[in-house]
Backbone bond lengths (Angstrom), bond angles and torsions (degrees), N, CA, C in turn:
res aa  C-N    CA-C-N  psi(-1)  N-CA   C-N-CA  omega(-1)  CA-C   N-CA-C  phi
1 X - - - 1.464 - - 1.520 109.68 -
2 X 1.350 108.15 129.33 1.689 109.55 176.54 1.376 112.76 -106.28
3 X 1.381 107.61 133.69 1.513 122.76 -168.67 1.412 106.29 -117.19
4 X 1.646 129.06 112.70 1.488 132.26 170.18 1.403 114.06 -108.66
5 X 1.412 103.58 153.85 1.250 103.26 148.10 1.903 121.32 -134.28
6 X 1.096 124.04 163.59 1.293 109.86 -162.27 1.520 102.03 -162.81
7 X 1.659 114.94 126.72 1.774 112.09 -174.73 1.395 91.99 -94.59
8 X 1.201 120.10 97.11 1.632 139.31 177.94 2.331 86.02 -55.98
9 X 0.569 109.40 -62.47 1.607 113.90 172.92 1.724 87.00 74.30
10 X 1.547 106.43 77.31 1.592 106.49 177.74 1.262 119.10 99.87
11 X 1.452 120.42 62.36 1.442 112.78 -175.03 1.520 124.01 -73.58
12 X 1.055 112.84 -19.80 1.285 114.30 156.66 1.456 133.18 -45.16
13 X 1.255 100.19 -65.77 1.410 110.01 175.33 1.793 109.69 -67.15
14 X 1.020 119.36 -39.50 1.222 112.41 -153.11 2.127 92.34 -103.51
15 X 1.235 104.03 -2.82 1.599 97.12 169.76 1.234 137.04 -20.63
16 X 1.698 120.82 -38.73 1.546 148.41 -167.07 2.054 77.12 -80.78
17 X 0.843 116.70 -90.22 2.232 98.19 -173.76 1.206 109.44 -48.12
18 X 1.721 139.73 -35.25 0.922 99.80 -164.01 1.816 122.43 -83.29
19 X 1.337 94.61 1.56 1.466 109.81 175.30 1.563 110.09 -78.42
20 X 1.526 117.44 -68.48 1.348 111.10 172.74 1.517 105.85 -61.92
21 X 1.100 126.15 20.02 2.016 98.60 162.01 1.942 81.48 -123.28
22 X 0.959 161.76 -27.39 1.287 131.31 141.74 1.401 149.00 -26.91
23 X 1.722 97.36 -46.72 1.532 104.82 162.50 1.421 112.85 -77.99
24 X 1.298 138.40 -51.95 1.228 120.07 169.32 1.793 124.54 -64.63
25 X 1.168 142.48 -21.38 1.341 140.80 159.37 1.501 107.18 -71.59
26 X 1.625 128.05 -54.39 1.253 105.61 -174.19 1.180 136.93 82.55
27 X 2.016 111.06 19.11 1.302 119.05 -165.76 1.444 99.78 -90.79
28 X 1.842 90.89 147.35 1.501 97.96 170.99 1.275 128.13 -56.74
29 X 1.319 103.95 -51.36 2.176 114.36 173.31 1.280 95.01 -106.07
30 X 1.353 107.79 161.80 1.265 129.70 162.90 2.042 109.79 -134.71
31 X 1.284 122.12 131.48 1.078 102.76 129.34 1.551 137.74 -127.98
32 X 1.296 107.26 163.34 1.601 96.41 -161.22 1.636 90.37 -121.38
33 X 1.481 92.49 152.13 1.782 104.47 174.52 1.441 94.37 -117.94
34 X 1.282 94.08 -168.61 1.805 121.89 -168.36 1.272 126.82 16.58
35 X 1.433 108.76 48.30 1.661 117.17 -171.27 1.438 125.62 -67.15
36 X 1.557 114.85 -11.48 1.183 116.80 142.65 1.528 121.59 70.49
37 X 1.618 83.08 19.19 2.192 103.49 -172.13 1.387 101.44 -156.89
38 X 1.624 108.38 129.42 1.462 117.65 149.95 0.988 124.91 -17.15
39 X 1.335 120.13 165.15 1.732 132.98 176.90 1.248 106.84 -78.99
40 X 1.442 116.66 -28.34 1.123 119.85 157.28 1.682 139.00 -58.89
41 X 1.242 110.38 -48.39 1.338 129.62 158.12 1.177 142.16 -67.29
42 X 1.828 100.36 2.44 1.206 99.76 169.16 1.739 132.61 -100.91
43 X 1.214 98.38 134.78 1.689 102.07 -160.95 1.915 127.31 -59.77
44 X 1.355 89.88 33.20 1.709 88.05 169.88 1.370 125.98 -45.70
45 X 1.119 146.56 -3.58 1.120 136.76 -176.08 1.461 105.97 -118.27
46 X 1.458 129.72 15.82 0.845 145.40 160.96 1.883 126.16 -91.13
47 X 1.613 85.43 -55.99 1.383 106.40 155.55 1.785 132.44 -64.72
48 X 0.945 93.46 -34.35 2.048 96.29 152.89 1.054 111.94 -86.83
49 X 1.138 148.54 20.72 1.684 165.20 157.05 1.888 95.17 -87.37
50 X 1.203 113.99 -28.66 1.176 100.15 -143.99 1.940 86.49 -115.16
51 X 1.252 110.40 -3.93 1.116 140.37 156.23 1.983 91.12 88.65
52 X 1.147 90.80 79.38 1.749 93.59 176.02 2.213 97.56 -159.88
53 X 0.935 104.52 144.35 1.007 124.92 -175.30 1.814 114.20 -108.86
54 X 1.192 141.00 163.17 1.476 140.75 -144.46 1.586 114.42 -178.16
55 X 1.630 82.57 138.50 1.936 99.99 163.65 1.381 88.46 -124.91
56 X 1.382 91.21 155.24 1.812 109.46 171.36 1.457 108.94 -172.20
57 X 1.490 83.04 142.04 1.878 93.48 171.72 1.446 88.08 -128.74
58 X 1.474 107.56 115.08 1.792 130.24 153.52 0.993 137.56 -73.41
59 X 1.392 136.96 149.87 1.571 135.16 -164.99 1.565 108.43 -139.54
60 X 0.925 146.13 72.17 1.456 146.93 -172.04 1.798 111.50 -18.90
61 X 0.830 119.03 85.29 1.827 129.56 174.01 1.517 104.93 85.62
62 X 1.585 113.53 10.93 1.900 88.92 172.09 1.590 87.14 -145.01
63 X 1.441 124.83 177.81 1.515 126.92 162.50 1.261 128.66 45.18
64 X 0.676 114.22 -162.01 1.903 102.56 173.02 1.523 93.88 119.58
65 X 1.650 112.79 137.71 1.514 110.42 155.80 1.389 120.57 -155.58
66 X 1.371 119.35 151.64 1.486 116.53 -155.13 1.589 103.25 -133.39
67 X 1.278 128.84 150.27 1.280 131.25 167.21 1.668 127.14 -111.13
68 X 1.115 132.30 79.98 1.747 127.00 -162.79 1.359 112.69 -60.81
69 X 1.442 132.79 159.33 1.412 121.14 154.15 1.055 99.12 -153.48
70 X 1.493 107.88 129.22 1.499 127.99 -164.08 1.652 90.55 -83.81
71 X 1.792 98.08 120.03 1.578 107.41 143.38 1.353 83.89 109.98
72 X 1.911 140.85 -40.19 1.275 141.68 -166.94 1.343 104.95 -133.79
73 X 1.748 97.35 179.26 1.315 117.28 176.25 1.551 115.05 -79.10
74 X 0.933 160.75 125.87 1.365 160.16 135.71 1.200 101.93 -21.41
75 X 1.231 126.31 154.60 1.548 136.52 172.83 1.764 90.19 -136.62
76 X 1.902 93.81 125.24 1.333 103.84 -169.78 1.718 101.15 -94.90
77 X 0.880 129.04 168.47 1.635 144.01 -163.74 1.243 109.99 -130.69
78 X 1.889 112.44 -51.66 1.437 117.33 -144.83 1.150 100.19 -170.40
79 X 1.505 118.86 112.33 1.247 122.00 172.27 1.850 104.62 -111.48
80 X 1.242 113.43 123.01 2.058 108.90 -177.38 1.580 86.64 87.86
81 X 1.294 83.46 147.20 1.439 102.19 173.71 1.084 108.83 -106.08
82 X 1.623 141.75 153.80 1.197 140.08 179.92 1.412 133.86 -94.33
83 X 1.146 127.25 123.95 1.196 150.03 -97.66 0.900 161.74 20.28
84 X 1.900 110.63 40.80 1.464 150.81 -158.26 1.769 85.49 -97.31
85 X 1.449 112.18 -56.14 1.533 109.16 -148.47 1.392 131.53 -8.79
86 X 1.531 94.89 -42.88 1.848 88.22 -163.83 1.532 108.27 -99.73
87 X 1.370 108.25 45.32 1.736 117.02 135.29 1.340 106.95 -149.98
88 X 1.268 120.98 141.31 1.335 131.41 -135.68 1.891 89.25 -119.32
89 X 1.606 108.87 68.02 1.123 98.52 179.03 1.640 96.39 -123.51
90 X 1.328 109.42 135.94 1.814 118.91 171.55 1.566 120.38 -73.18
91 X 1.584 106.40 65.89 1.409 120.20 157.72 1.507 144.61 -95.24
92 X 1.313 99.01 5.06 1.471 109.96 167.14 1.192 123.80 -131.22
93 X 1.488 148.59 171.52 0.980 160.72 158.54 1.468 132.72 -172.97
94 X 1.275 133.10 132.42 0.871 161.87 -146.19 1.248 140.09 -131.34
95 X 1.433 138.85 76.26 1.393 140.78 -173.03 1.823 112.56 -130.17
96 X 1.435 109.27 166.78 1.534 124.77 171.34 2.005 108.66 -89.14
97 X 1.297 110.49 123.57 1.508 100.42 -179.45 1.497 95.32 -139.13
98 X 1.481 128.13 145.83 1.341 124.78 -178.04 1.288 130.69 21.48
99 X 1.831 119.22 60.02 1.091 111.65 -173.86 1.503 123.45 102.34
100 X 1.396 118.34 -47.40 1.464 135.68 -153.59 1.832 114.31 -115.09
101 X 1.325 117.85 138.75 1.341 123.38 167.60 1.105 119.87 -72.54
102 X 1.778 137.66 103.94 1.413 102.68 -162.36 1.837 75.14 -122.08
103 X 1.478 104.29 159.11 1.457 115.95 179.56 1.627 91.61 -118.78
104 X 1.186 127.73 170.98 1.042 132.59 -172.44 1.964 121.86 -157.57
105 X 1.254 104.74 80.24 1.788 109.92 -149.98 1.955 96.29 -107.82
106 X 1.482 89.68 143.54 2.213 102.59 158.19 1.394 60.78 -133.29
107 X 1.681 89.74 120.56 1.224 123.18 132.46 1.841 135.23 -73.41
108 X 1.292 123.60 137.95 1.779 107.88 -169.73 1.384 100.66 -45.68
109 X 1.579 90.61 -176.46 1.883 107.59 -164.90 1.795 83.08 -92.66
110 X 1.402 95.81 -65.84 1.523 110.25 -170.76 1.443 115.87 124.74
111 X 1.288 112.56 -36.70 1.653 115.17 -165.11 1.455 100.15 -95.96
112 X 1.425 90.78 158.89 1.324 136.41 -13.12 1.424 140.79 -65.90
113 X 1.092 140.19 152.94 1.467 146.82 -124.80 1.344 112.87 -160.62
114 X 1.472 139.33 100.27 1.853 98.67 16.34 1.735 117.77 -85.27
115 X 1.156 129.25 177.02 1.294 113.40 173.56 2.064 87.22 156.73
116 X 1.771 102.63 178.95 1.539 102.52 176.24 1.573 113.81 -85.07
117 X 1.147 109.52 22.33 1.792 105.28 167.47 1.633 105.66 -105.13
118 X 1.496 93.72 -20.13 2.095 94.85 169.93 1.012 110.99 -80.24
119 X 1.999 114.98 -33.42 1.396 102.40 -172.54 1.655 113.01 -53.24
120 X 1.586 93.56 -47.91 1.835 98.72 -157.67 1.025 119.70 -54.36
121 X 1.712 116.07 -8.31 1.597 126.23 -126.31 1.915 74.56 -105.39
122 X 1.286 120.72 -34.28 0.891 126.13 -161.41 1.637 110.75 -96.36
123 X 1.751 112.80 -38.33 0.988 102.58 158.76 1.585 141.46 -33.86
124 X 1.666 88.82 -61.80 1.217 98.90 169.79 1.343 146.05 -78.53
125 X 1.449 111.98 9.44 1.585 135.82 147.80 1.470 121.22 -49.83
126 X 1.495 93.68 -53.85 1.766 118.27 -173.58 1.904 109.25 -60.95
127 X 2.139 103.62 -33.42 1.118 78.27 165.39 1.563 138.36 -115.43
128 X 2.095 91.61 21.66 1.250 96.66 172.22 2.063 108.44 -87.08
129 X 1.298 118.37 -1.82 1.118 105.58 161.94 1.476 108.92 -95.74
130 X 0.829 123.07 12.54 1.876 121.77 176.38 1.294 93.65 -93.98
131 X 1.226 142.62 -23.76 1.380 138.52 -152.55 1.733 95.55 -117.09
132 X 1.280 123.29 -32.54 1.353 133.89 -157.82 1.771 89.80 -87.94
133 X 1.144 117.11 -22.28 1.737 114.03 174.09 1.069 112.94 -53.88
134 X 1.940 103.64 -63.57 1.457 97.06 -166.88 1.451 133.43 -93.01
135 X 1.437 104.11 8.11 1.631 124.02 147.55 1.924 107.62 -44.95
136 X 1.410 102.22 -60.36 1.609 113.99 -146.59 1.973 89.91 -60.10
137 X 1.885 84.71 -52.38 1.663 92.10 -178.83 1.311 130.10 -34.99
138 X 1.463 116.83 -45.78 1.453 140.62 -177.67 1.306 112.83 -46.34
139 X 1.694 119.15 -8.36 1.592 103.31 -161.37 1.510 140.69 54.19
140 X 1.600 105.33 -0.53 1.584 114.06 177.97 1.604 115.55 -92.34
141 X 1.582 117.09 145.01 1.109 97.67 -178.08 1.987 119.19 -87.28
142 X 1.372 109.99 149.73 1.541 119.54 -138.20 1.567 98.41 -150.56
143 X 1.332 101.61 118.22 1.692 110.20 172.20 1.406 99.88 -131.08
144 X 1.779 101.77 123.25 1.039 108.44 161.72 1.306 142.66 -123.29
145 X 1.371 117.26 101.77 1.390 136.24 -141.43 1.460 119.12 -107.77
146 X 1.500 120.47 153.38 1.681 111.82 -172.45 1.307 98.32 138.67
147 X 1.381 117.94 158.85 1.001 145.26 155.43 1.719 116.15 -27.57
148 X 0.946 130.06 104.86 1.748 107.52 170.57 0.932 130.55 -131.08
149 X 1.574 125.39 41.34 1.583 161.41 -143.93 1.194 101.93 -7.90
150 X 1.336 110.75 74.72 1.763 98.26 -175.98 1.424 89.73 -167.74
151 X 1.635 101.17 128.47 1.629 110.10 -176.23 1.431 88.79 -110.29
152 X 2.047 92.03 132.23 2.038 91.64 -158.71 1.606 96.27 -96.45
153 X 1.491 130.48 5.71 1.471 118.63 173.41 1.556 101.87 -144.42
154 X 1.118 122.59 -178.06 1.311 131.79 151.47 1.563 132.95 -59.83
155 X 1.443 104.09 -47.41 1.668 117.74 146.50 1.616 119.27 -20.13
156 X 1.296 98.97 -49.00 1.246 105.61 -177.64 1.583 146.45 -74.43
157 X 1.228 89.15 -0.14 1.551 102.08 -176.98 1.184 105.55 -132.41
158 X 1.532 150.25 174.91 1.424 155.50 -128.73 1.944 90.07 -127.24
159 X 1.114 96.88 153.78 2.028 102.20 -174.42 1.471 101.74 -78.89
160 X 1.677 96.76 111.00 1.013 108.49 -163.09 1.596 130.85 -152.68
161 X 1.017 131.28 132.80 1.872 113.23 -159.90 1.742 90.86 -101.10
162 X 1.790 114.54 -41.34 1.263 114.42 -152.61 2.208 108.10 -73.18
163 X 1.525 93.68 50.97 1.903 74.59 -165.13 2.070 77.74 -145.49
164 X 1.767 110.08 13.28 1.495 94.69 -167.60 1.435 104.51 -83.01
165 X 1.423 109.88 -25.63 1.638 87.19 -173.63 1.523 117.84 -101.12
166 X 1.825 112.62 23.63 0.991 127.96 166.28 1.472 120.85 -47.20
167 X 1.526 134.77 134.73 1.428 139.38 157.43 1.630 98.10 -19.88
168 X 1.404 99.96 -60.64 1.667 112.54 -130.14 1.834 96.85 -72.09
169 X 1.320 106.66 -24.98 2.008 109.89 172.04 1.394 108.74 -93.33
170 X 1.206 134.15 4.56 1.771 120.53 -172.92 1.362 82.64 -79.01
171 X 2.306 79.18 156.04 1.736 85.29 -177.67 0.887 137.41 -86.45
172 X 1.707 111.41 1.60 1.817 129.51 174.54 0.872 102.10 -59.63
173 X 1.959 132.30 -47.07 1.283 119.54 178.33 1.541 117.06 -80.09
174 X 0.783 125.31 -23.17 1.924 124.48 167.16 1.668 94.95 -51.35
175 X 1.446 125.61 -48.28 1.749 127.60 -162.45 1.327 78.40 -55.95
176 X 1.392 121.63 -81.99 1.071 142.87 -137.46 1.812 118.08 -27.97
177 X 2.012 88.03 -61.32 1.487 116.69 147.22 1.203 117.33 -18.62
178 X 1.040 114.41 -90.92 1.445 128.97 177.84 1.658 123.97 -17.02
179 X 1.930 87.42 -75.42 1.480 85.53 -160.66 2.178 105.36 -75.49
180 X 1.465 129.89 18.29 0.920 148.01 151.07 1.971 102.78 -52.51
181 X 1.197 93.16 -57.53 1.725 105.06 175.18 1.364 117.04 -45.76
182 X 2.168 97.67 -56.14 1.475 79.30 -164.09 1.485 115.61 -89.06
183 X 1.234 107.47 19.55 1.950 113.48 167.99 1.845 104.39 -55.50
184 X 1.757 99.14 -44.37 1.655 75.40 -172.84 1.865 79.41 154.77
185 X 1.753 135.02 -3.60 0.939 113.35 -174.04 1.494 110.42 -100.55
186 X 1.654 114.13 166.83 1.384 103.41 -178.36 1.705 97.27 -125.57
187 X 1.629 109.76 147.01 1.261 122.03 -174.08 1.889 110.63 -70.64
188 X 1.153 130.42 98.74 1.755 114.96 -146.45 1.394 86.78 -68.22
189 X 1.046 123.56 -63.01 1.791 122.71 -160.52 1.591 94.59 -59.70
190 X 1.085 147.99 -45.78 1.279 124.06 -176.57 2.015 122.65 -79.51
191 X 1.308 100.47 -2.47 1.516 128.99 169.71 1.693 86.73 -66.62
192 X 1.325 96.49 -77.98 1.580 107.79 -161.26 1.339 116.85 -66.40
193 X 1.391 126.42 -10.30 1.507 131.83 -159.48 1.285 106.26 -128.03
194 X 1.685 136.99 -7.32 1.477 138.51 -116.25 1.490 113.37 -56.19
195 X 1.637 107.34 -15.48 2.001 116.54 168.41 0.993 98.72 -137.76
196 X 1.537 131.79 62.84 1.720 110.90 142.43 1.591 101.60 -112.04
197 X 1.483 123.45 168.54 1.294 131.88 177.09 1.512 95.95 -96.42
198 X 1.362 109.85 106.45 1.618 130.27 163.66 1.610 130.32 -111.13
199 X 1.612 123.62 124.75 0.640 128.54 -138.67 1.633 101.03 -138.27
200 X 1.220 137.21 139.64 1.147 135.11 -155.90 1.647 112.81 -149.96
201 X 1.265 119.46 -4.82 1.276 129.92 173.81 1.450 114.93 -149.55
202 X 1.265 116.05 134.38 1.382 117.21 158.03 1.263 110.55 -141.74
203 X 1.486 113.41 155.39 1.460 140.11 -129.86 1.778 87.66 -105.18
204 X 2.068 113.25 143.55 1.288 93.55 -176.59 1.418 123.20 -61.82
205 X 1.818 97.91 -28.06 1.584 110.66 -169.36 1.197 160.81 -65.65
206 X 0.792 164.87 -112.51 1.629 143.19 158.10 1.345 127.33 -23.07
207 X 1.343 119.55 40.63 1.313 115.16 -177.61 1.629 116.78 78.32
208 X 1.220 114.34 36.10 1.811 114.81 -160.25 1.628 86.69 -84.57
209 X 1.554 123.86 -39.41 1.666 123.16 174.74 1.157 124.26 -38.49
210 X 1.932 118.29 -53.87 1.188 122.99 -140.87 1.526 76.45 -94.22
211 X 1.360 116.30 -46.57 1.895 112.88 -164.20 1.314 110.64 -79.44
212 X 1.508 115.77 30.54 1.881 117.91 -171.34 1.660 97.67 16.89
213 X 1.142 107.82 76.98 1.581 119.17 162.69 1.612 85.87 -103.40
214 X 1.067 120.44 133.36 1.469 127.92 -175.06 1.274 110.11 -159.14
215 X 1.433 114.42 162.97 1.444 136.58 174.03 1.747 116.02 -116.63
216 X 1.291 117.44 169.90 1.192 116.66 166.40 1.478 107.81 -121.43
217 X 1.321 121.59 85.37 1.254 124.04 -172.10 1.727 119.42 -81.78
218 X 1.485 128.20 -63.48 1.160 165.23 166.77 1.278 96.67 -54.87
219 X 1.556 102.77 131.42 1.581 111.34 -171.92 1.655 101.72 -156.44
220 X 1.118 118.84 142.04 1.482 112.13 163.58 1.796 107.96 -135.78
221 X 1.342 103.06 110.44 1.660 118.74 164.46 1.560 96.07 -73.60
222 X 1.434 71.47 156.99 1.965 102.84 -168.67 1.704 103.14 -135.15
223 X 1.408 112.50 150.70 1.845 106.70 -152.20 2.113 73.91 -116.65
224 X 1.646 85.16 138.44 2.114 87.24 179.37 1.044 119.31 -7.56
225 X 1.279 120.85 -68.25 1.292 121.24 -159.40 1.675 132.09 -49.26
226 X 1.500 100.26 -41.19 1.188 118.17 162.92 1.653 129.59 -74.65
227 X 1.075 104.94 -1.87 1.627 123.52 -178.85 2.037 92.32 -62.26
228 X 1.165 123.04 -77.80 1.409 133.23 -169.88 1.722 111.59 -38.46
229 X 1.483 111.79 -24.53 1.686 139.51 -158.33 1.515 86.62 -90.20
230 X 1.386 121.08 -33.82 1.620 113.79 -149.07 1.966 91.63 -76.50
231 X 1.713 107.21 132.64 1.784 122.06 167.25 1.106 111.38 -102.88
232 X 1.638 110.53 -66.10 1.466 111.29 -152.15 1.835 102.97 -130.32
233 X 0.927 90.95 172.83 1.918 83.77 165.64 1.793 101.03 -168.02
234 X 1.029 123.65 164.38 1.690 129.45 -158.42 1.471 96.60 -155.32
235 X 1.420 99.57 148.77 1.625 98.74 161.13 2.080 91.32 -142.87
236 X 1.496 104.98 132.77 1.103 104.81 -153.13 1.951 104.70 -110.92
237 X 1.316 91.60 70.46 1.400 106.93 168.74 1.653 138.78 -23.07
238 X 1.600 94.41 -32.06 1.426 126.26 -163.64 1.739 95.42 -60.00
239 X 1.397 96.44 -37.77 1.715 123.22 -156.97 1.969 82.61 -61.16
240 X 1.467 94.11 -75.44 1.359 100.86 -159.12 1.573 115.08 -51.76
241 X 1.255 124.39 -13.22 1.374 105.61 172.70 1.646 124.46 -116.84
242 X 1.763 96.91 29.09 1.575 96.83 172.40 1.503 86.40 -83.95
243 X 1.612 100.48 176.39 1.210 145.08 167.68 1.668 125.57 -32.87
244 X 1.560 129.04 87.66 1.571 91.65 -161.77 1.683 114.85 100.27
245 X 1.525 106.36 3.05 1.596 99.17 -163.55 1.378 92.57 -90.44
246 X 1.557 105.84 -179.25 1.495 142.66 154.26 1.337 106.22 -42.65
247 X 1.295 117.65 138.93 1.604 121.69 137.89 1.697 127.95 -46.28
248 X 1.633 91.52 -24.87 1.603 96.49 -171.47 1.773 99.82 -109.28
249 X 1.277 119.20 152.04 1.459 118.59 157.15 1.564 117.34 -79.35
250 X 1.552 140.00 141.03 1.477 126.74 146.62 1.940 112.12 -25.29
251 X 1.068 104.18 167.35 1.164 114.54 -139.93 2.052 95.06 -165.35
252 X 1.472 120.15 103.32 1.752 114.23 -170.22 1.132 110.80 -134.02
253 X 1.071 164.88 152.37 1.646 155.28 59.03 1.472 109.82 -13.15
254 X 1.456 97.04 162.42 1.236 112.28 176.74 1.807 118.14 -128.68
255 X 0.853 161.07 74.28 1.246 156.61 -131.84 1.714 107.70 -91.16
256 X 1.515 134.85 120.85 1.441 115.96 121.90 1.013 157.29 48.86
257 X 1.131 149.34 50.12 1.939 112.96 -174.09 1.245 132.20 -45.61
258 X 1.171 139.88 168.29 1.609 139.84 -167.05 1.527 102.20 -79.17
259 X 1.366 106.94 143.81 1.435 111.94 175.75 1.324 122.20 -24.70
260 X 1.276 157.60 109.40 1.309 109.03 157.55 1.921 97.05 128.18
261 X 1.261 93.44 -51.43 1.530 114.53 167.53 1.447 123.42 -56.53
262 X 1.296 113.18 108.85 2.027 100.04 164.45 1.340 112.74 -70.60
263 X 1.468 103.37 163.76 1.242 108.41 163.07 1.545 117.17 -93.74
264 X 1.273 106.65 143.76 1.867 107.85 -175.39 1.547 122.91 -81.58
């Protein structure tokens, strides 16, 4: 089973890739961040064309997040995370798709930093690990995938001075990272990669594309169980430098079958 995630950054506009990098990848889930369109505007009937089925909570020009599942319906759980309510921004989501818990989060940017776009940025970390406990607790298996503006090492970002007083490197948010880990989740691409330099975003500006000046933004934790399941994982570059693309590349694991389970 292949598990993505991908900051479509405008699904509207950018619909024409996110279709051809579906039909050619072929992932079972998807989730997508920063969709950047109403509930209205969002192109489901395009996407069951494309034979994938959807939850989404939309935001008219900011946030937005969606969950795909190739072949079925998603069964939604959780739309907002809890104790987000009192700002009414569409950064979480939450449904059951083939088997699996997948959550689906854009976390804030933060910046500028310090200031109340760091606070929230951080707030609302505190209550995606309040919420990420009693996932882990549950014993169910649970991927939680998305954007989470937070580059979790130095490794991770391109050699560089101009990114220190960035939101996305302070070390509250590196803690933050972390102690998400030591609940019980595992980082899959750094499972699967533990020393390569991986990179998952680059910036439109100064040339950060052509000079793979990059970040590691996009991350998907995996709850124990699924740790033994983890094969392959991809980050699909190809995406980010067509025509019209994302800032971010797709972003996959590959999972396993369940113990016990043949394959068909």
């Amino acid at each position: 089973m292949k598990i993505a995630t991908f900051n479509v950054n405008g699904i509207v506009r950018r619909l024409d890739n996110l279709l051809a990098w579906l039909a050619d990848a072929e992932p079972d889930i998807v989730c997508l961040q920063e969709l950047k369109a109403s509930d209205r505007q969002f192109p489901r009937s395009a996407l069951a064309e494309a034979g994938y089925g959807a939850v989404f909570a939309g935001q008219a020009s900011w946030n937005g997040v969606a969950i795909l599942a190739r072949g079925s319906e998603p069964i939604l759980t959780r739309a907002g995370l809890p104790g987000t309510e009192d700002r009414a921004e569409a950064r979480y989501i939450e449904a059951a798709a083939h088997g699996v818990l997948v959550a689906c989060l854009y976390a804030p940017n933060g910046n500028p930093q310090p200031g109340p776009k760091f606070d929230w940025k951080l707030h609302w970390n505190e209550r995606l690990i309040a919420h990420a406990a009693g996932l882990v607790e549950a014993g169910v298996p649970v991927v939680l995938a998305g954007d989470y503006n937070i580059v979790p090492e130095a490794r991770d970002i391109y050699p560089t001075r101009s990114y220190d007083d960035n939101a996305l490197l302070q070390p509250a948010c590196r803690a933050q990272f972390d102690r998400l880990q030591q609940q019980g989740w595992t980082d899959a691409l750094r499972a699967l990669a533990p020393s390569e330099t991986l990179y998952t975003f680059w910036d439109y500006r100064r040339e950060r594309w052509a000079r793979n000046a990059g970040l590691r933004l996009d991350h998907l934790l995996v709850s124990p169980d699924l740790v033994p399941r983890l094969r392959r994982f991809g980050i699909d570059r190809d995406v980010r430098g067509a025509s019209e693309a994302s800032d971010h590349a797709p972003v996959w694991i590959e999972l396993g079958p369940e113990p016990g389970r043949r394959r068909r």
